[in-house]
Backbone as CSV, one residue per row, in Angstrom:
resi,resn,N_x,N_y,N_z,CA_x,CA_y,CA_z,C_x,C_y,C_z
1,UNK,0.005,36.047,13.179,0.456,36.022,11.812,1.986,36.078,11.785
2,UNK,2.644,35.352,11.008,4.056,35.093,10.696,4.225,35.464,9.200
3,UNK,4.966,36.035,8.873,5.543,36.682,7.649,6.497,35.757,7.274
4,UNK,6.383,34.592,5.989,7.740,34.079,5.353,7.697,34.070,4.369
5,UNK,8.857,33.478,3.831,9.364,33.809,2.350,9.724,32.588,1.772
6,UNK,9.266,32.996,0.489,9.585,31.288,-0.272,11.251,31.743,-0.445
7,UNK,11.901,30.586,-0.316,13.044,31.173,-0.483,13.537,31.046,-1.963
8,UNK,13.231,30.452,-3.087,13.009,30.266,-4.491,12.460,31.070,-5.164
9,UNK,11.459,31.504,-4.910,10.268,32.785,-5.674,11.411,34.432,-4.838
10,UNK,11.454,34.481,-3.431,11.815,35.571,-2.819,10.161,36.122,-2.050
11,UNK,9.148,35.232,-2.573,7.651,35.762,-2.271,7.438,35.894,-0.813
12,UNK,6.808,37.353,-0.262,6.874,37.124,0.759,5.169,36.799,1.211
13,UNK,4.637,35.832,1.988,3.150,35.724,2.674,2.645,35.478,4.219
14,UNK,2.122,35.805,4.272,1.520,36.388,5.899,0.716,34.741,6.250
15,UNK,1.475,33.957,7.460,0.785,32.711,7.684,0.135,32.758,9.201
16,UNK,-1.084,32.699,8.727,-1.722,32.813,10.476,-1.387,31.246,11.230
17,UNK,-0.428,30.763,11.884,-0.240,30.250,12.405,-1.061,29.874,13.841
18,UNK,-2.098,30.243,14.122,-3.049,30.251,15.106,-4.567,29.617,14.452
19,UNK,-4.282,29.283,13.103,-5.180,28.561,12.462,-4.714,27.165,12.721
20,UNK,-5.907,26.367,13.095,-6.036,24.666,13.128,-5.750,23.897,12.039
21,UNK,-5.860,24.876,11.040,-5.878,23.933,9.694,-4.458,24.063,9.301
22,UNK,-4.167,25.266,9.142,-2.430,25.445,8.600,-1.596,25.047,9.731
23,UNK,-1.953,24.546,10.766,-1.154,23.345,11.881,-1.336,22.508,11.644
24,UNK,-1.995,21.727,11.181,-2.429,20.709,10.594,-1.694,19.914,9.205
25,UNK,-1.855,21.136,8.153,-1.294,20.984,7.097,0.533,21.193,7.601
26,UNK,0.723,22.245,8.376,1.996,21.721,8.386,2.528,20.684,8.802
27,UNK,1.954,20.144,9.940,2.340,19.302,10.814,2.625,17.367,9.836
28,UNK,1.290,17.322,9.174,1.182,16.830,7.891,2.405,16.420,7.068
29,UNK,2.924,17.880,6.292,3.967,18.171,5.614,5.359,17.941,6.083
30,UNK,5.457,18.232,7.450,6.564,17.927,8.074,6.502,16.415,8.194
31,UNK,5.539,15.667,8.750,5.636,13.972,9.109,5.729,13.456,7.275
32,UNK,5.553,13.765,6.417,5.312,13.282,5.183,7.197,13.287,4.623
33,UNK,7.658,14.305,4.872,9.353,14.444,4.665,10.224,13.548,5.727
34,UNK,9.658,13.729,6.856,10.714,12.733,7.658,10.178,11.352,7.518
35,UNK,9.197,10.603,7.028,8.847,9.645,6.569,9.568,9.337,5.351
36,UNK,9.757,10.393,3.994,10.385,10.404,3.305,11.845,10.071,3.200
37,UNK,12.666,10.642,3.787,13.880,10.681,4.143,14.585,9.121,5.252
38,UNK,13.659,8.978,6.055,13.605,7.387,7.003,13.789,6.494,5.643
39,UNK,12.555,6.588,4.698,12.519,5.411,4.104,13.296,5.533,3.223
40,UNK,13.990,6.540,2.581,15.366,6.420,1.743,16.543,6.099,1.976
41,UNK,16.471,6.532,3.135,17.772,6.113,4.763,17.744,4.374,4.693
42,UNK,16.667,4.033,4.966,16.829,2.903,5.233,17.054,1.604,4.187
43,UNK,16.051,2.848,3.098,16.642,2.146,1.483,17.639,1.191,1.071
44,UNK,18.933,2.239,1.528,20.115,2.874,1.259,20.920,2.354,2.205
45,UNK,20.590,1.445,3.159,21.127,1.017,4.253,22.008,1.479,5.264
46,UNK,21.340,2.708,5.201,21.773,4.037,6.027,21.188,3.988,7.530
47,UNK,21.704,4.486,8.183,20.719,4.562,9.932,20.219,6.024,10.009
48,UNK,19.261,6.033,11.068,18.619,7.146,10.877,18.593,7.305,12.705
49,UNK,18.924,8.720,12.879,18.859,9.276,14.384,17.909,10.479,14.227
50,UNK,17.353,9.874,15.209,16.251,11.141,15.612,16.695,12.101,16.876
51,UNK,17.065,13.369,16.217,17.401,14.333,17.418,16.610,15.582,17.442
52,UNK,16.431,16.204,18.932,15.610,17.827,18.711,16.822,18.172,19.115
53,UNK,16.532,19.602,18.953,17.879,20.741,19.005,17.784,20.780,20.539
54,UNK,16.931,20.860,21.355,17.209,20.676,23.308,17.776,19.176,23.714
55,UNK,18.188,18.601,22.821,18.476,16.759,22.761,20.243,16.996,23.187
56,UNK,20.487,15.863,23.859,22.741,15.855,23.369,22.429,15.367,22.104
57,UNK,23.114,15.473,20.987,23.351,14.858,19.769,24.532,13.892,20.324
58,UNK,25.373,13.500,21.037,26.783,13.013,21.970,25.318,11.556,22.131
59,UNK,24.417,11.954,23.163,24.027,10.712,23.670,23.326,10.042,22.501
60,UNK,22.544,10.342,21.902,21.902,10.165,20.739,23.317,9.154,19.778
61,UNK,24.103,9.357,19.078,24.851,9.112,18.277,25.913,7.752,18.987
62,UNK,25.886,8.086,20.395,26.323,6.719,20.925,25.387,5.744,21.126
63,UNK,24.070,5.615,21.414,23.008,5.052,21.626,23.212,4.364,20.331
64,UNK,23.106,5.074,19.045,23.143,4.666,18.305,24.306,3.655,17.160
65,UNK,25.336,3.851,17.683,26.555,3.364,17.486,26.541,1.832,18.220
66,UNK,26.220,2.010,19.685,25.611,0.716,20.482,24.899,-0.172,19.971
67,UNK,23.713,0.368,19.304,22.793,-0.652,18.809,23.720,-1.290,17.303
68,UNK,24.080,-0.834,16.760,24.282,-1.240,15.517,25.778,-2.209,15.577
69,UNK,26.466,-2.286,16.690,27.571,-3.286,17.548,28.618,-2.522,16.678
């Protein structure tokens, strides 16, 4: 169980994170926003880099600079 907080309300609720389903639903929720955000990016004729925080953001951002000439 993980304890968070809406950060809007201040509400605090207990998330069993060892449940299949609320991995699920998050996992869900998370692909539904970065889908979101891609397709406004790209809207907008914006580029979009995909980085994790163990990633270089350095190699990432030149890779990407490369492709676009």
């Amino acid at each position: 169980m993980v304890q968070m907080q809406d950060e809007e309300t201040g509400e605090l609720i207990l998330v069993n994170t060892s449940s299949k389903k609320v991995r699920q639903n998050y996992n869900q929720f998370y692909n539904d926003k970065v889908n979101y955000f891609k397709d406004s990016f790209t809207k907008s004729g914006a580029g979009v880099i995909d980085c994790r925080v163990d990633e270089s953001y350095v190699k990432k951002l030149l890779g990407y600079f490369k492709r676009r000439g």
